[in-house]
mmCIF file of the N, C-alpha and C atoms, coordinates in Angstrom:
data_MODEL
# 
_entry.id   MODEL 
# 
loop_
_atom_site.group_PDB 
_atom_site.id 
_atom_site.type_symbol 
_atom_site.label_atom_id 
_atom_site.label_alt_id 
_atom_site.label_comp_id 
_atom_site.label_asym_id 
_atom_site.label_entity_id 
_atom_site.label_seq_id 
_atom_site.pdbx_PDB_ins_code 
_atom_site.Cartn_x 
_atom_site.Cartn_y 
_atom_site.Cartn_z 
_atom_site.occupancy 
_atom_site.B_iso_or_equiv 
_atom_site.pdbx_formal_charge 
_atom_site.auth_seq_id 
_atom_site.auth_comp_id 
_atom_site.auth_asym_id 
_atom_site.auth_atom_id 
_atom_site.pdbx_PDB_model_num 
ATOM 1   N N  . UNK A 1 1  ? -18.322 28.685  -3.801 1.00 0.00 ? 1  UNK A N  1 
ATOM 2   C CA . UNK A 1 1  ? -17.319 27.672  -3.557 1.00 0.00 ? 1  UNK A CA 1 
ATOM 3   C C  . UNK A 1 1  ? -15.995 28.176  -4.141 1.00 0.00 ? 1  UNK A C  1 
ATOM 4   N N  . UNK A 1 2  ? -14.760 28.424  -3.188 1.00 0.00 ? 2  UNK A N  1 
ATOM 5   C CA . UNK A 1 2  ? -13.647 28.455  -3.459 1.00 0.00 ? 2  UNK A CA 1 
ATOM 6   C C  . UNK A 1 2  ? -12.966 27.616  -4.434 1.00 0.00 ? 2  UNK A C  1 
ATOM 7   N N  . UNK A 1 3  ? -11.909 27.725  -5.313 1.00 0.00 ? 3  UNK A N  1 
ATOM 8   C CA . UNK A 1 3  ? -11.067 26.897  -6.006 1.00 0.00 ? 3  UNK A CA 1 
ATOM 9   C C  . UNK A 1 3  ? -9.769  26.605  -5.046 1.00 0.00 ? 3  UNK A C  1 
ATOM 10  N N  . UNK A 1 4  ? -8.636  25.997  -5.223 1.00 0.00 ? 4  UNK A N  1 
ATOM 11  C CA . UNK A 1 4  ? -7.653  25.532  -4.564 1.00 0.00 ? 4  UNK A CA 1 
ATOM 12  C C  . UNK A 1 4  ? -6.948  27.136  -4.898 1.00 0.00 ? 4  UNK A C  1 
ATOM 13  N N  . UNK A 1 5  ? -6.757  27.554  -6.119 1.00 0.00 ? 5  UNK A N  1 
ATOM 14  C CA . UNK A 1 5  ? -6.224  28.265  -6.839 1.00 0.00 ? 5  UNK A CA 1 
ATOM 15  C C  . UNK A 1 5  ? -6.551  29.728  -6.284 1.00 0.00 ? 5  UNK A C  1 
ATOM 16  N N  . UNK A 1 6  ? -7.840  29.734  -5.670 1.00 0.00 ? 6  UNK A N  1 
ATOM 17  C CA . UNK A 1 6  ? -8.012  31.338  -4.814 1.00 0.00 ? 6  UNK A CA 1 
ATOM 18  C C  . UNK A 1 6  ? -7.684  31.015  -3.175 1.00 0.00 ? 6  UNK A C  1 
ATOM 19  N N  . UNK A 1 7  ? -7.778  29.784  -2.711 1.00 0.00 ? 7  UNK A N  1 
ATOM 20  C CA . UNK A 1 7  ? -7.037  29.877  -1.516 1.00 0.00 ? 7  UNK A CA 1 
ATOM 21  C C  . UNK A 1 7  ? -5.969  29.940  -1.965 1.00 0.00 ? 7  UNK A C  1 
ATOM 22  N N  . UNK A 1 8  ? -4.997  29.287  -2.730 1.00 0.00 ? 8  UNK A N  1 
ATOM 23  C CA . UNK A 1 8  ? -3.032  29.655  -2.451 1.00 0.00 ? 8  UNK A CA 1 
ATOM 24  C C  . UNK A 1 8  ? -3.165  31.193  -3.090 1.00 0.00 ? 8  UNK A C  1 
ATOM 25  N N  . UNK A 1 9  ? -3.779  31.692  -3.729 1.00 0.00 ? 9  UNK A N  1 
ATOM 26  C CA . UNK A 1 9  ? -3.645  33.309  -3.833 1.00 0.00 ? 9  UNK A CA 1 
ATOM 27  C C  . UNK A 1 9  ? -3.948  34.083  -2.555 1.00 0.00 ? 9  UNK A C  1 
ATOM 28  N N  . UNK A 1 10 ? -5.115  33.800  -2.259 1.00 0.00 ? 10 UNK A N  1 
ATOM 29  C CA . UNK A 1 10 ? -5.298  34.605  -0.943 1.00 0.00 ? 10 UNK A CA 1 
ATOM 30  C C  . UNK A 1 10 ? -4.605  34.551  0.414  1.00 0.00 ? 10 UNK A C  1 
ATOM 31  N N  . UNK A 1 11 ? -4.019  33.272  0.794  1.00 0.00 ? 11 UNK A N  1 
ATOM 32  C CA . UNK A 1 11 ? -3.382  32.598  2.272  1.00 0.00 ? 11 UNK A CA 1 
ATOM 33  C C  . UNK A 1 11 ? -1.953  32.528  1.834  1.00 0.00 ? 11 UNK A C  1 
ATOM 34  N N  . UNK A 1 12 ? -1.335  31.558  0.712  1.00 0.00 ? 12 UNK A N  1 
ATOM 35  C CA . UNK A 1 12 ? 0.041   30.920  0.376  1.00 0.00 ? 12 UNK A CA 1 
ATOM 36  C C  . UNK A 1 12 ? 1.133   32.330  -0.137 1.00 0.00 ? 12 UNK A C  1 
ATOM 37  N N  . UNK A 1 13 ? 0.242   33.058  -1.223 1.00 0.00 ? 13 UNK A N  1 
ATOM 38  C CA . UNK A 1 13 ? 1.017   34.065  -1.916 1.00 0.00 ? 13 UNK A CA 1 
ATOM 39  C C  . UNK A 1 13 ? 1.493   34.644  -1.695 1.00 0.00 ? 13 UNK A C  1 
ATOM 40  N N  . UNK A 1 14 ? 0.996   35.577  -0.550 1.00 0.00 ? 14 UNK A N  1 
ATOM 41  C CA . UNK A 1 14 ? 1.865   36.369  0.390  1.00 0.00 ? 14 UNK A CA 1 
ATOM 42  C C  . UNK A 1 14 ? 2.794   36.294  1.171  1.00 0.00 ? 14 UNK A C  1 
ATOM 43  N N  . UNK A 1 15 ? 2.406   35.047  0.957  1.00 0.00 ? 15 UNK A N  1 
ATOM 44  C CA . UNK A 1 15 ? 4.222   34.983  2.542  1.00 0.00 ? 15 UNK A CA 1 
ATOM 45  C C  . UNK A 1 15 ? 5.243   34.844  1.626  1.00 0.00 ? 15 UNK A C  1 
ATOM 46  N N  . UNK A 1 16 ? 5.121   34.679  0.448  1.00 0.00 ? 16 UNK A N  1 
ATOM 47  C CA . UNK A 1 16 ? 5.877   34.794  -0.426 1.00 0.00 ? 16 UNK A CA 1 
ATOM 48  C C  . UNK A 1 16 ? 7.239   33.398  -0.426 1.00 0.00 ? 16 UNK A C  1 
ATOM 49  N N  . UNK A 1 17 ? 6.874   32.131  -0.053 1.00 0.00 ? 17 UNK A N  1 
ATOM 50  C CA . UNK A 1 17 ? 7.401   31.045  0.023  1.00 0.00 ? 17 UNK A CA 1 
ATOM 51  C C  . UNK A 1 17 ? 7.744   30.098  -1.411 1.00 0.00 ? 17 UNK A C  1 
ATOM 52  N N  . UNK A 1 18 ? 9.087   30.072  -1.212 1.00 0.00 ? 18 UNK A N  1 
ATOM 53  C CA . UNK A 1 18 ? 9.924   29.584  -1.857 1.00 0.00 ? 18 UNK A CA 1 
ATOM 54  C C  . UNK A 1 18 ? 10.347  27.967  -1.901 1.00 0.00 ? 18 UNK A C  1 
ATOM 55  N N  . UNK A 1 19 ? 9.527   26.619  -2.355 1.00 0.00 ? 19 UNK A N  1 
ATOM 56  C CA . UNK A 1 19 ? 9.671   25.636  -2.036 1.00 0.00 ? 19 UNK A CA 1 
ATOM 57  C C  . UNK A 1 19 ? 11.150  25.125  -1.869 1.00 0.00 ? 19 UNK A C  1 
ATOM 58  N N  . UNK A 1 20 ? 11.757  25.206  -3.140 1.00 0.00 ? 20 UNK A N  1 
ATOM 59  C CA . UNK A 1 20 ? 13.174  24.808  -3.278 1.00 0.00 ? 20 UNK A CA 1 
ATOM 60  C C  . UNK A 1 20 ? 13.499  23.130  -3.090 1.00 0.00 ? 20 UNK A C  1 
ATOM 61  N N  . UNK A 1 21 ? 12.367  23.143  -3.867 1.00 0.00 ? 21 UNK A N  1 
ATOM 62  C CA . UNK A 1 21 ? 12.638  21.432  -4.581 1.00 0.00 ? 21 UNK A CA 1 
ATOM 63  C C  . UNK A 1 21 ? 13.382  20.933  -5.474 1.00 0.00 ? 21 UNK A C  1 
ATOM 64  N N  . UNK A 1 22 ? 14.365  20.659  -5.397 1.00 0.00 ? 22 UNK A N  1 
ATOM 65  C CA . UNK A 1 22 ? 15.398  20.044  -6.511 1.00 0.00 ? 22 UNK A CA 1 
ATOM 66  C C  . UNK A 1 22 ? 14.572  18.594  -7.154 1.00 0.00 ? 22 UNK A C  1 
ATOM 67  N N  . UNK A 1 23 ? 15.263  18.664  -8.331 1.00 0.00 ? 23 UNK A N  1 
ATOM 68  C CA . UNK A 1 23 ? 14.871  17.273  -8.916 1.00 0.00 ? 23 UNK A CA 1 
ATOM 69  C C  . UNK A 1 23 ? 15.238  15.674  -8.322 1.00 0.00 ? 23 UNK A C  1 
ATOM 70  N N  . UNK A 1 24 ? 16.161  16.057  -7.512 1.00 0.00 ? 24 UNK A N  1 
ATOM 71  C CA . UNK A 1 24 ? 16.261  14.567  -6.610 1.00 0.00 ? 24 UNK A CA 1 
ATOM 72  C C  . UNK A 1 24 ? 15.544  14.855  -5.467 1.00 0.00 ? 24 UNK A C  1 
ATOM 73  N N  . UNK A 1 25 ? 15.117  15.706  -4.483 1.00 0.00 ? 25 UNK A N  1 
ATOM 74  C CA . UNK A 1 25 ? 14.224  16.080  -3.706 1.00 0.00 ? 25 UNK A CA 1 
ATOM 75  C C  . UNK A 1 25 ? 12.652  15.678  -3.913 1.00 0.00 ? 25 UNK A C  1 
ATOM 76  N N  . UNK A 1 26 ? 12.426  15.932  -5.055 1.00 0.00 ? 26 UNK A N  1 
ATOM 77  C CA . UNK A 1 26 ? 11.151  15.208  -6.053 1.00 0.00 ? 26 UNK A CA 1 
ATOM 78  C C  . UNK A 1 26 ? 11.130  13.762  -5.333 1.00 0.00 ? 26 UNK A C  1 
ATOM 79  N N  . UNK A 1 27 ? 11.976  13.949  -6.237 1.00 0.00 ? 27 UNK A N  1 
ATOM 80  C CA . UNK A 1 27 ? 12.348  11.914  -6.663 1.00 0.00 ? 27 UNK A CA 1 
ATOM 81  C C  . UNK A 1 27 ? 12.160  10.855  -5.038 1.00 0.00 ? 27 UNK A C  1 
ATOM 82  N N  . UNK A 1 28 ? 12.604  11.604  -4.061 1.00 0.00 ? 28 UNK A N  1 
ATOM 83  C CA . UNK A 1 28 ? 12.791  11.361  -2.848 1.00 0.00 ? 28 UNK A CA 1 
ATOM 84  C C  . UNK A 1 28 ? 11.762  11.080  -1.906 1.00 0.00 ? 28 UNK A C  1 
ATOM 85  N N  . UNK A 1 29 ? 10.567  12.170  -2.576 1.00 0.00 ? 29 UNK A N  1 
ATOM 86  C CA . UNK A 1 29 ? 9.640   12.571  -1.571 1.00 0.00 ? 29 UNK A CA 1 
ATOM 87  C C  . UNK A 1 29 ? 8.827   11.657  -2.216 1.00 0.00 ? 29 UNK A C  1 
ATOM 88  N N  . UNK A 1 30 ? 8.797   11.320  -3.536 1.00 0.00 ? 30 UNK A N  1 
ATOM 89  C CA . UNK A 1 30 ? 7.664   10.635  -4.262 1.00 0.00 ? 30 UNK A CA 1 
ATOM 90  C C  . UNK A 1 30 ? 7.857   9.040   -4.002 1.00 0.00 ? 30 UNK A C  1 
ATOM 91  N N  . UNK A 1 31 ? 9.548   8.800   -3.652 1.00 0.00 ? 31 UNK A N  1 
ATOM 92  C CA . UNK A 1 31 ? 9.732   7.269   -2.755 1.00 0.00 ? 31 UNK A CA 1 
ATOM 93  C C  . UNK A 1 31 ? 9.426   7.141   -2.155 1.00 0.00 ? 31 UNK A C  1 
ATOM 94  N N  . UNK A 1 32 ? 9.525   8.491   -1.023 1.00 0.00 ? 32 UNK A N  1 
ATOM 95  C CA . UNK A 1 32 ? 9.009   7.954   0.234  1.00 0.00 ? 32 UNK A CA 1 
ATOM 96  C C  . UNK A 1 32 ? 7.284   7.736   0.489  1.00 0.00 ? 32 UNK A C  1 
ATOM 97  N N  . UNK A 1 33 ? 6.799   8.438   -0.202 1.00 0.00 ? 33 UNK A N  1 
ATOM 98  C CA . UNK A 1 33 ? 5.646   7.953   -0.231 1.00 0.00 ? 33 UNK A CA 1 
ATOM 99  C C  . UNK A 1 33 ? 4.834   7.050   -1.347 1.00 0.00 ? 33 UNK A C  1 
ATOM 100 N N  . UNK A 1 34 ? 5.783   6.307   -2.073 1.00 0.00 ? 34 UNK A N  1 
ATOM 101 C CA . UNK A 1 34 ? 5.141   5.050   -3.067 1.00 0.00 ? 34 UNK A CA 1 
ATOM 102 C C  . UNK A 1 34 ? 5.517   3.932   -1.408 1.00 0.00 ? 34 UNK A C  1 
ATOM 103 N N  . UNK A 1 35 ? 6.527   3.732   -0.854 1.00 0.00 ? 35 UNK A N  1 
ATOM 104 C CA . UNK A 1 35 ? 6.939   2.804   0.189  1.00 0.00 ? 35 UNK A CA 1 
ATOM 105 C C  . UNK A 1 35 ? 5.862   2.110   0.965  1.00 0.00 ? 35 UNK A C  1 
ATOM 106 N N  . UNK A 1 36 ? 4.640   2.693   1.162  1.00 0.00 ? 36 UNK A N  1 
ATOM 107 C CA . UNK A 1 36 ? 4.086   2.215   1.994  1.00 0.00 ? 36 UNK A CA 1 
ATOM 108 C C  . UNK A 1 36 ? 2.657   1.894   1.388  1.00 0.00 ? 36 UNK A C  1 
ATOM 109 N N  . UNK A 1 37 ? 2.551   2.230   0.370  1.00 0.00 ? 37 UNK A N  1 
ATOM 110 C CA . UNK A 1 37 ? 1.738   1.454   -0.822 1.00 0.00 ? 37 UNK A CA 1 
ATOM 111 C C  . UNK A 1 37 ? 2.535   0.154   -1.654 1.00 0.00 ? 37 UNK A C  1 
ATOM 112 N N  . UNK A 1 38 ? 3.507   0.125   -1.760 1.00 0.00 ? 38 UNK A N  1 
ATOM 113 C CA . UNK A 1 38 ? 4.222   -0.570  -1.789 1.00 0.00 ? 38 UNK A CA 1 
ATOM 114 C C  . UNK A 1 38 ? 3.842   -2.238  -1.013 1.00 0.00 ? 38 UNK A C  1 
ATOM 115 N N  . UNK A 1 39 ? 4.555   -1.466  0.324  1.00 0.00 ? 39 UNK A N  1 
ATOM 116 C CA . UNK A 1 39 ? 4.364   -3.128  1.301  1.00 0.00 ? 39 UNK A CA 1 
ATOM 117 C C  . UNK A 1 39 ? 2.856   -3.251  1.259  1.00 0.00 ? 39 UNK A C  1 
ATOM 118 N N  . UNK A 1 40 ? 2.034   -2.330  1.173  1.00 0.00 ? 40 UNK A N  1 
ATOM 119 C CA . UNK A 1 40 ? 0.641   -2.862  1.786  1.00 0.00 ? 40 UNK A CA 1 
ATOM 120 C C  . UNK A 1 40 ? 0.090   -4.008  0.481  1.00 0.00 ? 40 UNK A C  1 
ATOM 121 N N  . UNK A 1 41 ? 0.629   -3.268  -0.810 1.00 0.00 ? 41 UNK A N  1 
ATOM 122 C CA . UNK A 1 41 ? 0.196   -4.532  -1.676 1.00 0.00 ? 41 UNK A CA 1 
ATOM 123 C C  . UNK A 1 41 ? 1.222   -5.957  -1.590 1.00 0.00 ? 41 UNK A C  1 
ATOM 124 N N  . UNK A 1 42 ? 1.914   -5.352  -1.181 1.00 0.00 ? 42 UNK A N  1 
ATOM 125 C CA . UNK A 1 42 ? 3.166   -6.778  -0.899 1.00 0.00 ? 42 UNK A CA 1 
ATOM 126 C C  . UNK A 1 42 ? 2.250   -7.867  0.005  1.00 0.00 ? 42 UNK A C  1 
ATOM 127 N N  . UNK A 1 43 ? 1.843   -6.657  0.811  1.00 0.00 ? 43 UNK A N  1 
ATOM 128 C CA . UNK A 1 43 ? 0.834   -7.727  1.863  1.00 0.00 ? 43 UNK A CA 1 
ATOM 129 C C  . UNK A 1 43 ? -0.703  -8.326  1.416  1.00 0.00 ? 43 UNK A C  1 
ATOM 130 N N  . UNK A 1 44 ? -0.901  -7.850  0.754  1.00 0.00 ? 44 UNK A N  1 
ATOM 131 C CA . UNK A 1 44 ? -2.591  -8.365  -0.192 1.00 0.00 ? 44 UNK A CA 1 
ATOM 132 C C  . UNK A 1 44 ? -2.023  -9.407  -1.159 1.00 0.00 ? 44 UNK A C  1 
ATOM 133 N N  . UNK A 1 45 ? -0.943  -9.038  -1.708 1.00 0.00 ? 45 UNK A N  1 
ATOM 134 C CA . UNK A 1 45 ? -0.562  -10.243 -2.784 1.00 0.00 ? 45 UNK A CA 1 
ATOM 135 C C  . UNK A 1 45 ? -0.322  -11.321 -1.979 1.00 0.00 ? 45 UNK A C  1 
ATOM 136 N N  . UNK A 1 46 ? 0.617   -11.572 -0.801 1.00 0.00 ? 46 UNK A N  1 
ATOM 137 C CA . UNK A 1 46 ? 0.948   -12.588 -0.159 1.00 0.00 ? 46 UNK A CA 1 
ATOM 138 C C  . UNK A 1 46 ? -0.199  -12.780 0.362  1.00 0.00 ? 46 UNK A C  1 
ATOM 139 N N  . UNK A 1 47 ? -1.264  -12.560 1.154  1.00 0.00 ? 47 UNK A N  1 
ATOM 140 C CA . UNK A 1 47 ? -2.190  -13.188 1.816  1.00 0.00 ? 47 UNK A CA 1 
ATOM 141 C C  . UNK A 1 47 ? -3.361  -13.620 0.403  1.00 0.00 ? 47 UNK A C  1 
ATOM 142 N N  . UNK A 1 48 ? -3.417  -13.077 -0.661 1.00 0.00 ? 48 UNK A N  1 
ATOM 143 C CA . UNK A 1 48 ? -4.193  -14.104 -1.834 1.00 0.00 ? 48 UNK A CA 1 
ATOM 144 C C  . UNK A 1 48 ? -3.540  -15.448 -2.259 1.00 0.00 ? 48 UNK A C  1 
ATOM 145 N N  . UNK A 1 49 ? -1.906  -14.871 -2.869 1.00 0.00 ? 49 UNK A N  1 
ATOM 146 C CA . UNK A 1 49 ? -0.722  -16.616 -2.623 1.00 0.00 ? 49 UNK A CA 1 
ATOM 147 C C  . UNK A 1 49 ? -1.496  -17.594 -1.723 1.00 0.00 ? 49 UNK A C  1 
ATOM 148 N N  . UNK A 1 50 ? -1.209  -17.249 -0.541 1.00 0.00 ? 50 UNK A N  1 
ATOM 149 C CA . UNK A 1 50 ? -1.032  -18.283 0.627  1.00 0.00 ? 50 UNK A CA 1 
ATOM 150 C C  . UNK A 1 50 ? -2.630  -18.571 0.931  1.00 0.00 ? 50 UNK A C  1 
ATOM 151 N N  . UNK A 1 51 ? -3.136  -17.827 0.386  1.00 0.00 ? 51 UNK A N  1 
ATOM 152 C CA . UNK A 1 51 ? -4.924  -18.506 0.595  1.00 0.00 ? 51 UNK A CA 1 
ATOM 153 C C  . UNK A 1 51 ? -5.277  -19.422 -0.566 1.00 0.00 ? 51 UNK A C  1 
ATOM 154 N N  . UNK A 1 52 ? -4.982  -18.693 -1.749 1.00 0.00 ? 52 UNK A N  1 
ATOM 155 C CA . UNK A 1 52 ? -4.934  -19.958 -2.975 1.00 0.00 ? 52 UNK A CA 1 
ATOM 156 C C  . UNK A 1 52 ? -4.380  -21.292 -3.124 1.00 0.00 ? 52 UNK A C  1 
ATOM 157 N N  . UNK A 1 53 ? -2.917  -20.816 -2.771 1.00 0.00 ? 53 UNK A N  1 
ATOM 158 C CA . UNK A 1 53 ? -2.519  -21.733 -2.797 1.00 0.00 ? 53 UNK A CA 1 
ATOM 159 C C  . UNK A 1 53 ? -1.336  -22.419 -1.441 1.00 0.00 ? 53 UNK A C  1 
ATOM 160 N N  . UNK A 1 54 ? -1.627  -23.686 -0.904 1.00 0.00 ? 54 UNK A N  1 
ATOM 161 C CA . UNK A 1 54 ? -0.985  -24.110 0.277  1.00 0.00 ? 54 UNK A CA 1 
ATOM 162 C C  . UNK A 1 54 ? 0.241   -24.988 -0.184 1.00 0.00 ? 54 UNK A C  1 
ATOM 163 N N  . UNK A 1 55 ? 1.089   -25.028 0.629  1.00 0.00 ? 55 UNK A N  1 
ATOM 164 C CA . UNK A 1 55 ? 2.394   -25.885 0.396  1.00 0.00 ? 55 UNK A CA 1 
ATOM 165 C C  . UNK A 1 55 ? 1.890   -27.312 -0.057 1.00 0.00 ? 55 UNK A C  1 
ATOM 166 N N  . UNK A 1 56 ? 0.861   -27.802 0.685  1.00 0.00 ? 56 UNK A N  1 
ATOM 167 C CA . UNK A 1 56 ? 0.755   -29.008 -0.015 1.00 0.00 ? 56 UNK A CA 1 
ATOM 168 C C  . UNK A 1 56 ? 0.054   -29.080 -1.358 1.00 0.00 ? 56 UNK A C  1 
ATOM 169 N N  . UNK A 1 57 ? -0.428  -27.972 -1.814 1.00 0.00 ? 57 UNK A N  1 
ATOM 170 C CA . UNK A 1 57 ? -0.722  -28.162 -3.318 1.00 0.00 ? 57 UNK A CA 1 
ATOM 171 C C  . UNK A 1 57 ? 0.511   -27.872 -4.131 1.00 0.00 ? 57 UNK A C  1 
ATOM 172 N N  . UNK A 1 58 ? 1.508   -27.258 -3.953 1.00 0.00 ? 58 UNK A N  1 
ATOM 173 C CA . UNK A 1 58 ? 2.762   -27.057 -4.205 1.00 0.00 ? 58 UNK A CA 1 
ATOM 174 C C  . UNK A 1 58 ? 3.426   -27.880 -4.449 1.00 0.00 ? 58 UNK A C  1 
ATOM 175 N N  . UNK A 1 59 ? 3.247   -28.804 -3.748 1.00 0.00 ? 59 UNK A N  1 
ATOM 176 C CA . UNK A 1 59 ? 4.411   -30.000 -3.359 1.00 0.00 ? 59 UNK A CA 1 
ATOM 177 C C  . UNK A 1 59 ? 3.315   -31.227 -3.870 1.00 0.00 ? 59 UNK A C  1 
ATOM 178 N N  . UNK A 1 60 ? 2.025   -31.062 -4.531 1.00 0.00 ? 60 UNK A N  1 
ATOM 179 C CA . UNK A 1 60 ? 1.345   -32.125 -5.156 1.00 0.00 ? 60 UNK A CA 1 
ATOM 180 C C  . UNK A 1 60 ? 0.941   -33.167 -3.814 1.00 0.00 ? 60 UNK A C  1 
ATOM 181 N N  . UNK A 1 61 ? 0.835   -32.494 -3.072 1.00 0.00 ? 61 UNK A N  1 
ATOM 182 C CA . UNK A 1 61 ? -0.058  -33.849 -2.176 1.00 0.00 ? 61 UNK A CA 1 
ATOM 183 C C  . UNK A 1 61 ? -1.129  -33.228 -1.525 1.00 0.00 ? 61 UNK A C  1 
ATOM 184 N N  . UNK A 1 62 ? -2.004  -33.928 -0.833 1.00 0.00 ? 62 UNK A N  1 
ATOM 185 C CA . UNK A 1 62 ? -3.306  -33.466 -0.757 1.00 0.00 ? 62 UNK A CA 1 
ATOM 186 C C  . UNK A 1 62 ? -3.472  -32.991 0.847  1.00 0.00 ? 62 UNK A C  1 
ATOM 187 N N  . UNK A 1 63 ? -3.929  -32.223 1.220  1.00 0.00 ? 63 UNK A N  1 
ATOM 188 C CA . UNK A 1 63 ? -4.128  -31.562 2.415  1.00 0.00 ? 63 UNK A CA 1 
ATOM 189 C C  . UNK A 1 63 ? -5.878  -31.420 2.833  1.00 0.00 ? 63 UNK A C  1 
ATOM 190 N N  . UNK A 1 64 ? -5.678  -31.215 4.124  1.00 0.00 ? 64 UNK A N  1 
ATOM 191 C CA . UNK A 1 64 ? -7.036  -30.658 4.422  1.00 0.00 ? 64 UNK A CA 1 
ATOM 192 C C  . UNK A 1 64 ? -7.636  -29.429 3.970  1.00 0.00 ? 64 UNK A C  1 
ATOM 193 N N  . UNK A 1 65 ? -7.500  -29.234 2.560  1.00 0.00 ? 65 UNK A N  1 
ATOM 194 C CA . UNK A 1 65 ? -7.991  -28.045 2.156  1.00 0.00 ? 65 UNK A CA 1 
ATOM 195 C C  . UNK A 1 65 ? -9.269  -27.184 2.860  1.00 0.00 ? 65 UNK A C  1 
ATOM 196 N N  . UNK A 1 66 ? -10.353 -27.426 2.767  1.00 0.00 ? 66 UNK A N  1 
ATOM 197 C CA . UNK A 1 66 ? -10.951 -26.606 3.366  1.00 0.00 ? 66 UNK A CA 1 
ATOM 198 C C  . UNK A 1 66 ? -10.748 -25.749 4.348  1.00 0.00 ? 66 UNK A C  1 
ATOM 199 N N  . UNK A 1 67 ? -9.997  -26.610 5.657  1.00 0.00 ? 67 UNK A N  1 
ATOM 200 C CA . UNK A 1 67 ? -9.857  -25.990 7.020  1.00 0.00 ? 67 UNK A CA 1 
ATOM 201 C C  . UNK A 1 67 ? -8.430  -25.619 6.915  1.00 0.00 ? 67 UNK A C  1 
ATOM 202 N N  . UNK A 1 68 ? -7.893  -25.700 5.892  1.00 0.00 ? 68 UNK A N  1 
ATOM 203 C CA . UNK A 1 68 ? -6.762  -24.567 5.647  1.00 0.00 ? 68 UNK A CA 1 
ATOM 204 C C  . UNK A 1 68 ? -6.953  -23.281 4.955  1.00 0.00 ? 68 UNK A C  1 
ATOM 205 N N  . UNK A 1 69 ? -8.117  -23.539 3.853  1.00 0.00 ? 69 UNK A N  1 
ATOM 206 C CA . UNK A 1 69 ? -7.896  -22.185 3.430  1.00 0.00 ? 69 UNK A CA 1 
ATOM 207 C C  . UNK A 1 69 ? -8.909  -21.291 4.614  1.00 0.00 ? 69 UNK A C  1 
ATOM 208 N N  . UNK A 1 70 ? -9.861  -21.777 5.223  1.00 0.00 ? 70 UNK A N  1 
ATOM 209 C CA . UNK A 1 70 ? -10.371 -20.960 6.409  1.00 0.00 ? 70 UNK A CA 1 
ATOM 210 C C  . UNK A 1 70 ? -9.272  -20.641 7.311  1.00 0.00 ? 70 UNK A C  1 
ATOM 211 N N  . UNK A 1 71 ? -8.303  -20.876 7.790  1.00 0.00 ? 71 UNK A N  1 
ATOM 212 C CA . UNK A 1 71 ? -7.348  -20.951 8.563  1.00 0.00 ? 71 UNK A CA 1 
ATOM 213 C C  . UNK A 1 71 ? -6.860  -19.915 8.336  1.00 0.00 ? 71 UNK A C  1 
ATOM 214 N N  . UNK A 1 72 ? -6.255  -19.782 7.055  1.00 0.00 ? 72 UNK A N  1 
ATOM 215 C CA . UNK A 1 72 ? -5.310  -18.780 6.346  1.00 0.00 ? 72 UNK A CA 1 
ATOM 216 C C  . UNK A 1 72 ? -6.344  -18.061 5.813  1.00 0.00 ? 72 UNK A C  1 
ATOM 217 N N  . UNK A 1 73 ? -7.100  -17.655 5.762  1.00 0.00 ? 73 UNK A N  1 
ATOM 218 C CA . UNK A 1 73 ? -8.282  -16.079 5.579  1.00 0.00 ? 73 UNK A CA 1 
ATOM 219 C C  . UNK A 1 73 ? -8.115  -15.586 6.435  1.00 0.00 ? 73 UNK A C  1 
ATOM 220 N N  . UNK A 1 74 ? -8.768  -16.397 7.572  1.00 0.00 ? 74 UNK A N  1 
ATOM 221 C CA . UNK A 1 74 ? -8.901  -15.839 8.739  1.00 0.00 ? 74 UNK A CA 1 
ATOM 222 C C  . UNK A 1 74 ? -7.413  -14.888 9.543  1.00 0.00 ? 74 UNK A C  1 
ATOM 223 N N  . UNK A 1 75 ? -6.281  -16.123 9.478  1.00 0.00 ? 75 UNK A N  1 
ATOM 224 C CA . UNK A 1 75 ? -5.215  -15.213 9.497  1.00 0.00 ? 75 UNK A CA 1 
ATOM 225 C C  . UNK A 1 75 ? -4.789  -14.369 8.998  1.00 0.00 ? 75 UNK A C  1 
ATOM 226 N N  . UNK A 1 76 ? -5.154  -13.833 7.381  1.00 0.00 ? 76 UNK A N  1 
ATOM 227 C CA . UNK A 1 76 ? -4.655  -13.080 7.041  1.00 0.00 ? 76 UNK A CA 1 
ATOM 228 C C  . UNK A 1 76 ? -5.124  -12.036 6.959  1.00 0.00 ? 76 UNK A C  1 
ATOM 229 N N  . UNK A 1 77 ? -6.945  -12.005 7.090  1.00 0.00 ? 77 UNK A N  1 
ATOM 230 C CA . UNK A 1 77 ? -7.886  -11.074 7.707  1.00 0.00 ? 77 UNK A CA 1 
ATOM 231 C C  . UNK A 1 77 ? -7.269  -10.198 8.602  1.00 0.00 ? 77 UNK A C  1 
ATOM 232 N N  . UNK A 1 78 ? -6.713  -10.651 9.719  1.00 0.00 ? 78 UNK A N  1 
ATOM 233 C CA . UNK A 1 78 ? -6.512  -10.678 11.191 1.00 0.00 ? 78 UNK A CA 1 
ATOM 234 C C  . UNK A 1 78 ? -5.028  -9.686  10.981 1.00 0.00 ? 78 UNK A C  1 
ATOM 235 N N  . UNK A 1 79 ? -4.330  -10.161 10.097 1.00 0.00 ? 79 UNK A N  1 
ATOM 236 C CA . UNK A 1 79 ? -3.353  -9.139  9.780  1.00 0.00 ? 79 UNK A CA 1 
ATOM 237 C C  . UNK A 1 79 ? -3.522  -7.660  9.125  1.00 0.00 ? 79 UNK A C  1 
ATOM 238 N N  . UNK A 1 80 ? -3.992  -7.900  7.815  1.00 0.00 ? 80 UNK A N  1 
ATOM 239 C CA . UNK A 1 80 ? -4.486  -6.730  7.064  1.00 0.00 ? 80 UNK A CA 1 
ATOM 240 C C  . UNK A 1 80 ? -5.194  -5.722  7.733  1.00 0.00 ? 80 UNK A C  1 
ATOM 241 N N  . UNK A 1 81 ? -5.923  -6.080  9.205  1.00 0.00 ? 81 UNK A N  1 
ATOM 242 C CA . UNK A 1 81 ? -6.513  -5.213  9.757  1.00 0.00 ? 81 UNK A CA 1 
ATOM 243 C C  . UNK A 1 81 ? -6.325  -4.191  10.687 1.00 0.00 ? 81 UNK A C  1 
# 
């Protein structure tokens, strides 16, 4: 079994490649890919909110709970997927 470390010696080394990553280049590449971990928990947090808890428990009055929070699973199932 190969290491990572004898493939970039054997394949990468030779071509003799020069990344040329600056420190805001870093910074850039590592935004762009936190972004979309990002929204996806944006989206798990909001669909637990809105399943826990409904406007009318918010606002202190009583709702058809049950067939709301099935409502809003189901919808938010339906999204996440």
């Amino acid at each position: 079994m190969t290491s990572l470390g004898e493939l970039y010696d054997t394949y990468l080394r030779p071509l003799n490649l020069t990344w040329g990553l600056t420190g805001a280049s870093r910074r850039r590449i590592m935004l762009a890919s936190a972004f979309p971990a990002l929204i996806i928990v944006a989206e798990v947090v909001y669909a637990v909110l809105s399943y826990a808890l409904s406007l009318a428990e918010i606002y202190g009055q009583v709702s058809s709970e049950p067939w709301h929070r099935i409502y809003t699973a189901a919808y938010h199932l339906r999204l996440l997927s």
